[in-house]
N, C-alpha and C positions, 0 to 999 in steps of 0.2 A: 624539221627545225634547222638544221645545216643550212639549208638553203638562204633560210631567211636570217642567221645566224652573220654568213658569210655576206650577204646584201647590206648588213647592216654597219660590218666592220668596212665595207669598202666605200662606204657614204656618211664621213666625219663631218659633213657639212649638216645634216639633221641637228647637231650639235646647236647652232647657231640658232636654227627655226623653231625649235622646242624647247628650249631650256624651261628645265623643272617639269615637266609634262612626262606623261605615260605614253608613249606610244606604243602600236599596235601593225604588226609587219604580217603581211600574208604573201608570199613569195620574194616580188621585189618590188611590194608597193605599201605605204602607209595608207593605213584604211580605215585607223579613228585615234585619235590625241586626245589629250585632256589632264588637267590636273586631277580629276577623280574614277580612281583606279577600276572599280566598280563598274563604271558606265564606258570607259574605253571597252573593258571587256564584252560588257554588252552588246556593245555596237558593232564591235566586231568579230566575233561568235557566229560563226555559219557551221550547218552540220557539216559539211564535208570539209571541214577545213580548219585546223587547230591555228591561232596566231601565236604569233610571241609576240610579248610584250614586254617592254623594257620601259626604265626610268633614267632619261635625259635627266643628267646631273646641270646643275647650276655651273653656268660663267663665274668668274671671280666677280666681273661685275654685278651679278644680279643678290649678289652675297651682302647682305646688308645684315651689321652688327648690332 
């Protein structure tokens, strides 16, 4: 998980492409998104390979009151 830990601090730009979405990192590639948590995992769930998964926070802009 380091690996993909440290891939993912060095690529703030993911920020922009995903807001509010689940992403799914397996070395130093995104390999399923989505807003339901469930099904990113699904998708990218391979036996030899655990993902991490994180949740792209929202822009100010997509923040609606």
């Amino acid at each position: 998980m380091d690996k993909e830990n440290n891939w993912l601090l060095s690529h703030p730009e993911l920020i922009a492409h995903y807001p509010g979405e689940y992403i799914a990192i397996v070395g130093e590639s995104v390999v399923a998104h989505g807003k339901d948590f469930k099904a990113v995992l699904k998708e990218a769930e391979r036996p030899d390979q655990e993902p991490l998964i994180h949740k792209v926070p929202l822009t100010d802009k997509e923040i609606v009151v």
